[in-house]
C-alpha positions as semicolon CSV with decimal commas, in nm:
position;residue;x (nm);y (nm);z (nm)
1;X;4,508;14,555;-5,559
2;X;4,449;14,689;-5,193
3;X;4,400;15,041;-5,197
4;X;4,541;15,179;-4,853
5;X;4,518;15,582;-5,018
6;X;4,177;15,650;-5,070
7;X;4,131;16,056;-5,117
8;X;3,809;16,170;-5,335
9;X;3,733;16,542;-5,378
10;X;3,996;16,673;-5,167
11;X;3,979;17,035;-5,180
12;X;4,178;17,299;-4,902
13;X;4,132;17,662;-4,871
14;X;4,362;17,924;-4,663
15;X;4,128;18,207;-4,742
16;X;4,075;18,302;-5,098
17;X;4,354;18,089;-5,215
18;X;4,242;17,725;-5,307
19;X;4,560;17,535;-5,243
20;X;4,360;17,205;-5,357
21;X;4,097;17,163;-5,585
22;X;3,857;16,827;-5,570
23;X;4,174;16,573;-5,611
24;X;4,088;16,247;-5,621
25;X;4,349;15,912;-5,659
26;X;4,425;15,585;-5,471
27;X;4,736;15,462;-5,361
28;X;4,732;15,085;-5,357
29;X;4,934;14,875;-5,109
30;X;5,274;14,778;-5,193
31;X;5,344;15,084;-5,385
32;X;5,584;15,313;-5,457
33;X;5,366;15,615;-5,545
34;X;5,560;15,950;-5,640
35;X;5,387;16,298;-5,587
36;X;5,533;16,583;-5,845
37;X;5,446;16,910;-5,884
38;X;5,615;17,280;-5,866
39;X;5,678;17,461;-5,561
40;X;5,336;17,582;-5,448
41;X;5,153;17,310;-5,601
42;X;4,986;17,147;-5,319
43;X;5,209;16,866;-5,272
44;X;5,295;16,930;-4,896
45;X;4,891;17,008;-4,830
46;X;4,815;16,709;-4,994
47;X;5,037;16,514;-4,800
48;X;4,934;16,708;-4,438
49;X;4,507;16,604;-4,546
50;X;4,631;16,217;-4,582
51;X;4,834;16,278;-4,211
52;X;4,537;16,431;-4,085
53;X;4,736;16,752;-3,961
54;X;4,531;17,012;-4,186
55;X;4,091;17,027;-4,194
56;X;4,018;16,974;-4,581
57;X;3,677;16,959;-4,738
58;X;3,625;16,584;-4,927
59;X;3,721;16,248;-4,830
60;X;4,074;16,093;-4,697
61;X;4,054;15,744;-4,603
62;X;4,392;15,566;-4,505
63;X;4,372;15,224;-4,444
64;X;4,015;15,269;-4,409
65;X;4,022;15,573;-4,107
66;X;3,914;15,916;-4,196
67;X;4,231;16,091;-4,193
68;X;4,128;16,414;-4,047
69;X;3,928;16,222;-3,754
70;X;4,119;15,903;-3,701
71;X;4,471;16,088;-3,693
72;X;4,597;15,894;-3,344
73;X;4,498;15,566;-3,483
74;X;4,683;15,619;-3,828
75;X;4,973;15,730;-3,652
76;X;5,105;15,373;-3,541
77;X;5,074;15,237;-3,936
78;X;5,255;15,609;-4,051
79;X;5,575;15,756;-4,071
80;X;5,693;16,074;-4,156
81;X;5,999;16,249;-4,292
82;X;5,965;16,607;-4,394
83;X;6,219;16,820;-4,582
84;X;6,366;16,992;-4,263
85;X;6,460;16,813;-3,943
86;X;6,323;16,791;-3,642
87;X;6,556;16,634;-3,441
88;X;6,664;16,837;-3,161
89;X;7,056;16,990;-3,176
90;X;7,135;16,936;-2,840
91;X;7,046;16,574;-2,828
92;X;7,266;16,250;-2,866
93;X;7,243;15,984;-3,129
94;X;7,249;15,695;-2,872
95;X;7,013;15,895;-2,672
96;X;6,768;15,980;-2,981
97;X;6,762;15,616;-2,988
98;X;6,713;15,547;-2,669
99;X;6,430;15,807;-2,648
100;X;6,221;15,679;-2,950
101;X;6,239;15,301;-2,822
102;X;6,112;15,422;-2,502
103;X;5,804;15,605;-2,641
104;X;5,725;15,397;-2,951
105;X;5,621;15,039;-2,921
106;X;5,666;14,921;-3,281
107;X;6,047;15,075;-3,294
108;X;6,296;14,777;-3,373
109;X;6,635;14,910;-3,214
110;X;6,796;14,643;-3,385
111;X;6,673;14,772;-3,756
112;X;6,798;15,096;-3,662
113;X;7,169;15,000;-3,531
114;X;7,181;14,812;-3,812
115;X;7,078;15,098;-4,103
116;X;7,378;15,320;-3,897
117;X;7,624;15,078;-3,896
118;X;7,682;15,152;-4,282
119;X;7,689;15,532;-4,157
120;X;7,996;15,720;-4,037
121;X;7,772;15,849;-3,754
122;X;7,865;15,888;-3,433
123;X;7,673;15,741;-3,171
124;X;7,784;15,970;-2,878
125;X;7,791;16,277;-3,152
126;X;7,527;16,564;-3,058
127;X;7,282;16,592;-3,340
128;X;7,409;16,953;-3,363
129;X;7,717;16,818;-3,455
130;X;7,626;16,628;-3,749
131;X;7,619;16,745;-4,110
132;X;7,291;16,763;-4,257
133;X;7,394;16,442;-4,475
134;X;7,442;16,255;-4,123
135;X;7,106;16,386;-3,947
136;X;6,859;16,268;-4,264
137;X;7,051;15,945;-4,226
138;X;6,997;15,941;-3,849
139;X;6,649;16,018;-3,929
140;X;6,589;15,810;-4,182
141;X;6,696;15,486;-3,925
142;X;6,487;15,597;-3,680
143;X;6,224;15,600;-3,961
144;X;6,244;15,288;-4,080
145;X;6,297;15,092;-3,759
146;X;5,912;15,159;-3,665
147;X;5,706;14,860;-3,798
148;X;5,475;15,091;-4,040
149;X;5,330;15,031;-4,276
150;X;5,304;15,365;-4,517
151;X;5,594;15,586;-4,492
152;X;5,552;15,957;-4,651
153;X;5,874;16,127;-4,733
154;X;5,878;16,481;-4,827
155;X;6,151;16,606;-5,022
156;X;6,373;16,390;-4,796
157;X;6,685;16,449;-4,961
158;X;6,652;16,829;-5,062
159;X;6,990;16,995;-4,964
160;X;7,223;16,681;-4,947
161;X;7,468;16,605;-5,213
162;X;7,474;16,342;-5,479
163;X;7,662;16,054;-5,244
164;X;7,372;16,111;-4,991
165;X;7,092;16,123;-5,220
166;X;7,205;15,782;-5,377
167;X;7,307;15,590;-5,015
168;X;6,926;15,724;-4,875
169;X;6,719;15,636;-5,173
170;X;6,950;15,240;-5,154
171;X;6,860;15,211;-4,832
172;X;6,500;15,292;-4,883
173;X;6,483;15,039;-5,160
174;X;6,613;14,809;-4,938
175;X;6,388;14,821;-4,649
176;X;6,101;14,861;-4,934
177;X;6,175;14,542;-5,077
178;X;6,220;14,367;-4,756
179;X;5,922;14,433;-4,549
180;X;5,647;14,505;-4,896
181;X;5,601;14,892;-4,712
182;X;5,394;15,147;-4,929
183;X;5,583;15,450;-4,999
184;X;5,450;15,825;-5,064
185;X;5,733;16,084;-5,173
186;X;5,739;16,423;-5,297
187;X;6,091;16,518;-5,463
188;X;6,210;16,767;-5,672
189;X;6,514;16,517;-5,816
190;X;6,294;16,326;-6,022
191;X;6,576;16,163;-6,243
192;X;6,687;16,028;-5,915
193;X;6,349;15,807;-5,826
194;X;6,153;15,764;-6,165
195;X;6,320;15,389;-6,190
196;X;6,210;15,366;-5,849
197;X;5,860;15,469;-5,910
198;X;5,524;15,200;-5,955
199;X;5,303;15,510;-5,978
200;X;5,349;15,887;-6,032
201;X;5,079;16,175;-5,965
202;X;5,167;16,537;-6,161
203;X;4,980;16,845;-5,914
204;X;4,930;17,163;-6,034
205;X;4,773;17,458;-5,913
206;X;4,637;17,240;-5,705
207;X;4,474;17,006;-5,964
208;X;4,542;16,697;-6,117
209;X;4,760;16,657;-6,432
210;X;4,831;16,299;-6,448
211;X;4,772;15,994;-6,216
212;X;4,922;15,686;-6,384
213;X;5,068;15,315;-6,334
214;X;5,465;15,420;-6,433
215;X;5,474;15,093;-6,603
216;X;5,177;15,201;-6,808
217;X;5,351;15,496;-6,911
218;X;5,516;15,433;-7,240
219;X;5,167;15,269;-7,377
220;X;5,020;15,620;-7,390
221;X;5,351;15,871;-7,436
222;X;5,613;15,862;-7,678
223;X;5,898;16,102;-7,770
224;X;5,999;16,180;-8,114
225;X;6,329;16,315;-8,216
226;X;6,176;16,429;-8,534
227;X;6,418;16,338;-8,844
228;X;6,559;16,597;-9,102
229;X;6,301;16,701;-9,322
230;X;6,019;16,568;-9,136
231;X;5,917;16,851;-8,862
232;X;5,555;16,959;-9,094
233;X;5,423;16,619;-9,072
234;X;5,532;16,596;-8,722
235;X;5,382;16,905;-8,629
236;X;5,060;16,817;-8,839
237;X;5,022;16,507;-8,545
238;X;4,987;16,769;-8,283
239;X;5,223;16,688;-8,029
240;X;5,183;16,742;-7,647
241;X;5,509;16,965;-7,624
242;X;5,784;17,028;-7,878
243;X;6,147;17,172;-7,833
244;X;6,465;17,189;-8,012
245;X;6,754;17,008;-7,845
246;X;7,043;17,106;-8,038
247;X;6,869;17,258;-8,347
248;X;6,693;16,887;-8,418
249;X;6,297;16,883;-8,254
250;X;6,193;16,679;-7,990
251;X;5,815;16,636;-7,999
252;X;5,617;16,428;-7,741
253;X;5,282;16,242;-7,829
254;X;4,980;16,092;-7,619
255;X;4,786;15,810;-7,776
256;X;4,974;15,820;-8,088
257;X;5,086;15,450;-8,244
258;X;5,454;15,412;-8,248
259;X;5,373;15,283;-8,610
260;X;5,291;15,664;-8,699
261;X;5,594;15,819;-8,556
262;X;5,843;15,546;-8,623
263;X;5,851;15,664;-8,976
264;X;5,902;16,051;-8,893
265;X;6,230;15,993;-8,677
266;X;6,379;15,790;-8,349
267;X;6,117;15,681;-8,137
268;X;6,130;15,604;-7,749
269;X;5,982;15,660;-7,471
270;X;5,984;15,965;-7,238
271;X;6,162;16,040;-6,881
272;X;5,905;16,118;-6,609
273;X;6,061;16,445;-6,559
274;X;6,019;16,516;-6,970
275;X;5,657;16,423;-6,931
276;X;5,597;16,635;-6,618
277;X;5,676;16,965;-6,806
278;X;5,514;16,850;-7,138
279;X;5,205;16,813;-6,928
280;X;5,293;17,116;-6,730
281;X;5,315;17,300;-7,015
282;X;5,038;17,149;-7,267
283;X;4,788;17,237;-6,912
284;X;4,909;17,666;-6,905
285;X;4,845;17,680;-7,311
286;X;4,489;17,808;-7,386
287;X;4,481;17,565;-7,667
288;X;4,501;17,239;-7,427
289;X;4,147;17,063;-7,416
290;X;4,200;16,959;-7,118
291;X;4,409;17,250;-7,003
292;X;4,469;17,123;-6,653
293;X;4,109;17,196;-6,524
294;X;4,015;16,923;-6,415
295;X;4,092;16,813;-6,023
296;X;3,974;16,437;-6,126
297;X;4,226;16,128;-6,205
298;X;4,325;16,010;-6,568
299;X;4,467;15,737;-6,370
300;X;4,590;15,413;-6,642
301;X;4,527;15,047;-6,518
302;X;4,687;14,734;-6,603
303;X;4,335;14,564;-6,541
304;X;4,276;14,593;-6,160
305;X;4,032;14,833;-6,029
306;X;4,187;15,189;-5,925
């Protein structure tokens, strides 16, 4: 597998605070690769070192240019959508469109009348006019009518309601699965993408928690709902994270054999978002060998070269 996300030692500093410290993954081509990680974590400098918009100490390669020096060339195989728009107020749909033809030579006006048409948008509306719902759409078919070939989306949905979260993330799968783009996202509504998701990074403080294959996943973690009578040897096991959901204990495991744990209770695998705060949480305790120190990938395989 191509690797177009090459980043090795990444490590930012606005003064005294280290916002990164020596990350290191790959994003291979293809991909739908989900960034996750608390407010503060380092997701959005992350993402600004692989646009090149940010100086960073380390290594970003994206499709083979240095991101911090080859920013104009990675700009016609990149698109952005950040959590806030951009779009000017006072400007009109039809003339947003027309505007971003004119300047952009791999825009497909066709792909984007055709992503609107199952909007309610108006195309003489002023963007002002629009509800926030209708401008991510908007932006989202302006988006995905350029012929790139990595798209980064950060937290593109915050603030929009359920309907809208669904109808962007379908028409993101669509256009995924029609034209084989790589995808990068930050989001905060993890439920909403995990079945989405081919790979999943968990940032921290900057660091590295987890950098896995999704499909790999259940291979290495399993959750327990620990049966009656049965929480000492469950405990004895040393789980990754334990709590009580509804006065029975839910215990989650790494590297354990289902064998083991099939006879202490109900066995299945976890939720992204219940492994992000078991990790999370195992990484603040003092006892944690690994406790979250290290900025390097644990990254699991399915026998290709990360």
């Amino acid at each position: 597998m191509a690797n177009i996300i090459e980043v090795r030692g990444l490590t930012k500093r606005y003064g005294r605070s280290l916002a990164l410290d020596g990350v290191s993954f790959n994003v291979g081509a293809g991909r739908i690769f989900g960034l996750i990680g608390r407010n503060g974590a380092g997701k959005t400098t992350l993402l600004k070192a692989i646009l090149g918009l940010t100086p960073y100490e380390g290594s970003v390669r994206v499709f083979g240019l240095e991101a911090a020096r080859d920013r104009s060339a990675l700009m016609n195989e990149i698109c952005f959508i950040a959590d806030t728009g951009v779009l000017p107020r006072w400007l009109r749909v039809d003339h947003a469109i027309d505007y971003v033809q004119g300047v952009h030579p791999r825009f497909e006006r066709a792909r984007a009348e055709a992503v609107l048409a199952g909007t309610r948008i108006p195309r003489r509306a002023r963007i002002g006019e629009l509800s926030k719902g209708m401008i991510t759409q908007l932006h989202l078919a302006l988006i995905l009518a350029i012929d790139a070939r990595l798209l980064v989306l950060d937290e593109p949905t915050l603030g929009l309601d359920l309907i809208y979260r669904r109808q962007f993330y379908d028409t993101l799968l669509t256009d995924y699965l029609d034209k084989e783009r790589t995808i990068l996202l930050t989001t905060h509504q993890v439920e909403e993408v995990e079945n989405l998701l081919t790979d999943v990074l968990f940032i921290d403080r900057g660091r590295v928690l987890l950098d896995a294959v999704v499909e790999d996943l259940p291979r290495r973690f399993l959750q327990l709902e620990v049966a009656a009578g049965q929480r000492e040897a469950a405990s004895a096991l040393k789980p990754l994270y334990s709590r009580e959901v509804l006065g029975r204990p839910v215990m989650l495991f790494e590297n354990q054999p289902r064998e083991v744990l099939a006879g202490l209770g109900e066995v299945h695998p976890p939720a992204i978002g219940e492994l992000f705060v078991a990790k999370l949480t195992a990484a603040a305790s003092p006892d944690d060998p690994s406790g979250g120190s290290s900025g390097g990938s644990s990254r699991l395989t399915t026998g290709e070269a990360a």
